[in-house]
Each structure stands twice: as C-alpha cells, then as structure tokens.
C-alpha positions, 0 to 999 in steps of 0.5 A: 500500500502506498498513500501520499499527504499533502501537507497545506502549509500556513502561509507567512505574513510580515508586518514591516513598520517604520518609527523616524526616531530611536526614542519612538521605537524604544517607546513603542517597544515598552508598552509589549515588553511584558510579553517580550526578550530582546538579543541585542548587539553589545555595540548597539546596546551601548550606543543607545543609553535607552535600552538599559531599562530593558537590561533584565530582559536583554541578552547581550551578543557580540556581533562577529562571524566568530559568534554565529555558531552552536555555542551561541545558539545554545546561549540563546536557548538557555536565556530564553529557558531562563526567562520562561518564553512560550510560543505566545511571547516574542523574542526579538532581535535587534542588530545587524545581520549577524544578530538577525540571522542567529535569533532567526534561527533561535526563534525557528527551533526554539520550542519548534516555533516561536514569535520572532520580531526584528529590529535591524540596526544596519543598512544591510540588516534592514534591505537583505538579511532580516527580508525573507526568513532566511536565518542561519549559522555558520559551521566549519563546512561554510558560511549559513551551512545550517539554517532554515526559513523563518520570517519574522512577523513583525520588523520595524525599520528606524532609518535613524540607526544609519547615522551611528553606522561605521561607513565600511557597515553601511557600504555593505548595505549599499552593495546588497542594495545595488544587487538587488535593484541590478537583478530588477533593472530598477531605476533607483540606480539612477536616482541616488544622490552623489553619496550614495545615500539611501533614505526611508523611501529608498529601503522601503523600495529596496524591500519590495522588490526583495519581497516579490522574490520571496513571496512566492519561493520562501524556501529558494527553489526557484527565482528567489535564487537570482538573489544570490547574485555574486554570493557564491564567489563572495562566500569564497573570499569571505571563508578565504580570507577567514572573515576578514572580508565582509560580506558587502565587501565579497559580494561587490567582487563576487558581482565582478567575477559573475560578470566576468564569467558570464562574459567570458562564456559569452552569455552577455554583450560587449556593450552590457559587459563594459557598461555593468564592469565599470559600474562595478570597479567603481562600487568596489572603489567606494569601499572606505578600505578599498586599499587594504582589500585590494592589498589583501586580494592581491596577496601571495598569502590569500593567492595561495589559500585560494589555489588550493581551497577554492574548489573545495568551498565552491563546491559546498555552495547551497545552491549546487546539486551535481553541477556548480549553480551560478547566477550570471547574465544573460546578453541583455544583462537580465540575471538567469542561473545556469550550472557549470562544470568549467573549472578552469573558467571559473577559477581565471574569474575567482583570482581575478583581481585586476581592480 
C-alpha cells in the first residue's frame, strides 16, 4: 500500500513598520515588553543609553562571524529557558545581520516555533538579511551551512540607526542594495544622490522588490535564487580570507567575477559587459578600505589559500546539486542561473583581481 499527504502549509505574513526616531521605537517597544526578550548587539546596546531599562530582559551578543555558531545558539536557548518564553511571547532581535540571522534561527527551533520580531540596526540588516526568513549559522563546512526559513512577523525599520553606522557597515548595505535593484533593472540606480545615500523611501523600495522574490519561493527553489547574485564567489573570499572580508565587501567582487564569467562564456554583450564592469570597479572603489582589500586580494598569502581551497568551498555552495549553480547574465544583462562544470573558467574569474 502506498498513500501520499499533502501537507497545506500556513502561509507567512510580515508586518514591516517604520518609527523616524530611536526614542519612538524604544517607546513603542515598552508598552509589549511584558510579553517580550530582546538579543541585542553589545555595540548597539551601548550606543543607545535607552535600552538599559530593558537590561533584565536583554541578552547581550557580540556581533562577529566568530559568534554565529552552536555555542551561541545554545546561549540563546538557555536565556530564553531562563526567562520562561512560550510560543505566545516574542523574542526579538535587534542588530545587524549577524544578530538577525542567529535569533532567526533561535526563534525557528526554539520550542519548534516561536514569535520572532526584528529590529535591524544596519543598512544591510534592514534591505537583505532580516527580508525573507532566511536565518542561519555558520559551521566549519561554510558560511549559513545550517539554517532554515523563518520570517519574522513583525520588523520595524528606524532609518535613524544609519547615522551611528561605521561607513565600511553601511557600504555593505549599499552593495546588497545595488544587487538587488541590478537583478530588477530598477531605476533607483539612477536616482541616488552623489553619496550614495539611501533614505526611508529608498529601503522601503529596496524591500519590495526583495519581497516579490520571496513571496512566492520562501524556501529558494526557484527565482528567489537570482538573489544570490555574486554570493557564491563572495562566500569564497569571505571563508578565504577567514572573515576578514565582509560580506558587502565579497559580494561587490563576487558581482565582478559573475560578470566576468558570464562574459567570458559569452552569455552577455560587449556593450552590457563594459557598461555593468565599470559600474562595478567603481562600487568596489567606494569601499572606505578599498586599499587594504585590494592589498589583501592581491596577496601571495590569500593567492595561495585560494589555489588550493577554492574548489573545495565552491563546491559546498547551497545552491549546487551535481553541477556548480551560478547566477550570471544573460546578453541583455537580465540575471538567469545556469550550472557549470568549467573549472578552469571559473577559477581565471575567482583570482581575478585586476581592480
């Protein structure tokens, strides 16, 4: 006898607000804190005096890749254990990327469930990691190697936090963001001003058409995978470089290498090649330590580590299945994913470094 189930699953729903001040999220924060925890950043934590009237509910995390490990999550259950959450509670995040996606997780498994609210304090928190329920953790196999879809079901946007970002934090928002409006063709790159600021309109765009992507392929089957854009040779460098790179950092070159293999398997134009490439260079020259990156890359350290593990990481990337999946441009510069076997194409555009 074989009999097969359809499970119908309930669908998710995220309620993104926005508050102009800190003072007024802090506020609105009070009034719930009752039915609430909070996992907060250190750094913000004590940048923001405020937030000391919440200490007995607050768990502390630092914000380093180093954290975003077992032995965190395990921090985080006993806090919550600590604390006698149940599944009508929230637990709520607050931080950059690193601190959404390690209380995301917390919040999927923890009693196989509970109420996750974000508070993302970073540009690229508020447009990329706290959009779309994925939540993660990094283990010795790679970067988000354990993880799982979890959008919160509350998210509020306090575009105030900005002006308290180291400018290397929120150069790695604006890479996510520029991505993400190059995968859409959108003409929000046209629009912004000479220094490249994003404000509260611009990352609510930025939200949308993350959204439309995830809205229909939470669980990454499909064309949600065009938002990886860049990422598997950025997950490289970051592993390569043991996290000295930042993510934004990686994904600005990870988008020139994509650029270039598409190139070079002469799946983009000439035109839209040279158009996209020195738009790139110039995102990669707006890095507050594009010197130092630049000397890293160029390396005899970081060259060989890239010779002879490359190949290993690469082909650990989540996305792959018998062939290496990379997302790449198509002639008219529109994102498509295509599998490769073409090992000696793709390492020339991993070392490239002719930036």
């Amino acid at each position: 006898m074989k009999k097969t189930y359809n499970y119908q699953m309930v669908p998710f729903k995220t309620v993104v607000e926005s508050f102009l001040t800190h003072e007024t999220l802090i506020d609105f924060l009070e009034i719930g804190i009752n039915q609430s925890v909070l996992i907060i950043d250190q750094k913000v934590y004590d940048l923001y005096p405020k937030l000391k009237q919440f200490k007995s509910k607050s768990l502390l995390l630092k914000s380093h890749e180093e954290n975003k490990d077992w032995k965190t999550i395990e921090k985080i259950i006993d806090f919550l254990d600590e604390n006698k959450v149940h599944r009508g509670m929230s637990i709520i995040g607050m931080g950059g990327g690193i601190i959404t996606d390690i209380v995301g997780f917390a919040a999927s498994i923890y009693k196989r469930g509970t109420r996750l609210t974000l508070i993302p304090t970073t540009l690229l928190a508020m447009v990329d990691a706290s959009i779309g329920g994925k939540t993660a953790i990094n283990t010795t196999q790679g970067k988000n190697h354990i993880g799982s879809f979890y959008p919160a079901s509350r998210m509020y946007i306090c575009p105030e936090f900005l002006e308290t970002l180291e400018p290397l934090d929120y150069y790695c928002g604006l890479v996510e963001s520029i991505k993400t409006c190059i995968i859409f063709k959108d003409l929000l790159l046209n629009n912004l001003s000479a220094d490249m600021r994003l404000n509260l309109d611009n990352i609510f765009r930025i939200i949308d058409l993350k959204m439309s992507l995830c809205n229909n392929d939470l669980q990454d089957h499909g064309e949600r995978k065009k938002l990886n854009l860049g990422h598997s040779f950025a997950h490289l460098t970051e592993k390569i470089s043991r996290y000295w790179v930042t993510h934004g950092e990686a994904v600005s070159l990870g988008l020139m290498q994509a650029l270039l293999y598409s190139y070079q398997e002469k799946m983009i134009s000439s035109s839209n090649f040279e158009r996209l490439n020195q738009y790139f260079r110039q995102l990669l020259q707006y890095n507050p330590r594009y010197k130092e990156f630049k000397e890293l890359l160029q390396s005899k350290d970081y060259q060989g580590k890239l010779s002879n593990e490359w190949e290993t990481y690469l082909s650990q990337d989540k996305k792959n299945t018998d062939q290496l999946n990379l997302v790449l441009f198509d002639r008219e510069a529109n994102v498509e994913i295509r599998a490769t076997d073409k090992k000696d194409i793709l390492e020339q555009c991993i070392k490239f470094i002719d930036i």
